[in-house]
N, C-alpha and C positions, 0 to 999 in steps of 0.2 A: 702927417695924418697919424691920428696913437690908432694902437690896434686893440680889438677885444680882449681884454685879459680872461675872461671867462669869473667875473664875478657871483654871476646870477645861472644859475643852472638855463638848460632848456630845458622847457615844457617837455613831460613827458605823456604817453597817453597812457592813461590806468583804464582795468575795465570796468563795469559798474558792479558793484555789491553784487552778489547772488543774495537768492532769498534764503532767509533762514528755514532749515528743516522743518520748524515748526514755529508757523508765522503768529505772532503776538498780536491777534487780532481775533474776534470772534468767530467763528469756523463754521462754515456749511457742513452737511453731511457729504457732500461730492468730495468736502476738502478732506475729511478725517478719512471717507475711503482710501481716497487719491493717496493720501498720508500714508495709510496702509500697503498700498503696494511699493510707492518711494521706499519706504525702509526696506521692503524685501528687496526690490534690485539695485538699494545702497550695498550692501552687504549678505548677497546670496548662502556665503559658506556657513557664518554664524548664524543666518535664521534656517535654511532649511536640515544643514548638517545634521544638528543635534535634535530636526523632532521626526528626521528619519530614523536615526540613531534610539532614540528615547521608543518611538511605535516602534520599531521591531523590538525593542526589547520586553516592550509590554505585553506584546503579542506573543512572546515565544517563553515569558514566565507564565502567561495566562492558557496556555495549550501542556506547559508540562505541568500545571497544578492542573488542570483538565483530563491528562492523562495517568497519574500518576496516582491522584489523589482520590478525583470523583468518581473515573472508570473502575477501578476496584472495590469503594464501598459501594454503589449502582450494582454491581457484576453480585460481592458478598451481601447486599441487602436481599436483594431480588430472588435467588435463587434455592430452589425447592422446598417454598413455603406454601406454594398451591394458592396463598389468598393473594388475590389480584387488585384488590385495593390498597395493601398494604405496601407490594411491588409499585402500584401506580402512585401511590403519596412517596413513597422514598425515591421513587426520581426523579417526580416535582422537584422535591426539596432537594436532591443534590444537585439536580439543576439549577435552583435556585441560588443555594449557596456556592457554585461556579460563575452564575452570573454575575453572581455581587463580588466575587475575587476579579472576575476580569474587568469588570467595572472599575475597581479601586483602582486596580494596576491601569486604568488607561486615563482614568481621573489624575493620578499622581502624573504619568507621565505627563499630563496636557500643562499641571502645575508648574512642572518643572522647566516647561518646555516656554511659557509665557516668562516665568523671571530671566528668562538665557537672552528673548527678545527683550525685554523691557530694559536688561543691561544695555543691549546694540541700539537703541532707539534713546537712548538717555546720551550713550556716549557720542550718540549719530546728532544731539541736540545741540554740543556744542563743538562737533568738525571735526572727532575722532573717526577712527576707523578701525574695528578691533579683528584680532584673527580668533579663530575656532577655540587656540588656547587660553588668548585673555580671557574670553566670555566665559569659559568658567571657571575663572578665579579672581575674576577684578571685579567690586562693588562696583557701582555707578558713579562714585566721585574720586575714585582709587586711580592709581597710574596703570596702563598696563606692567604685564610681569615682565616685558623685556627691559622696564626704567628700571626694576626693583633692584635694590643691592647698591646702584651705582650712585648714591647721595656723596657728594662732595660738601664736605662738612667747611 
């Protein structure tokens, strides 16, 4: 009687495909939400990290240009000129011109805060997984910075 040499492997069982992060097919809106919160609990530290990071920052340059800047011309416009219109239009306006600084500063942050996900969600497209540091410094088709340096020529 010959025995099996072991020619032919055995069968082995594989699991099935996952679905791609972002399915190649025309999308419901259920699907782009859905989408939407996938990417956040793919990678928790690179989306919320940086736009807790980024709001407080925005928040805490838009209260010391608040304090620093509008409170003393407001305090020096306002004070013992006796006309009360004058007082009331130079608050407007520096209030006005406070809102549009803390505007900007929360506009910029929200900027900056969409390219940091758009990196995680690009790199989440095809099976990366990036930490706090690569997200800001690695383009969308770049290696992370832990490959960089080590090319073997």
């Amino acid at each position: 009687m010959t025995e099996f040499t072991g020619a032919f492997p055995a069968p082995t069982w594989t699991p099935p495909a996952r679905e791609p992060f972002v399915p190649l097919r025309p999308l419901t809106l259920g699907q782009i939400l859905a989408g939407a919160f996938r990417a956040l609990r793919h990678n928790p530290a690179v989306t919320l990290v940086p736009a807790i990071v980024l709001s407080l920052v925005a928040t805490a340059l838009a209260t010391v240009f608040g304090l620093f800047v509008i409170d003393p011309l407001l305090v020096e416009s306002g004070s013992g000129l006796g006309v009360e219109l004058y007082g009331w239009v130079s608050g407007f306006a520096l209030g006005a011109i406070g809102w549009v600084v803390a505007r900007a500063l929360v506009f910029g942050a929200g900027t900056l805060q969409q390219g940091v996900s758009s990196v995680d969600v690009a790199h989440a497209v095809v099976g990366r997984r990036l930490t706090p540091g690569d997200s800001a410094v690695a383009p969308a088709g770049s290696e992370p910075r832990s490959w960089r340096g080590r090319r073997s020529s």
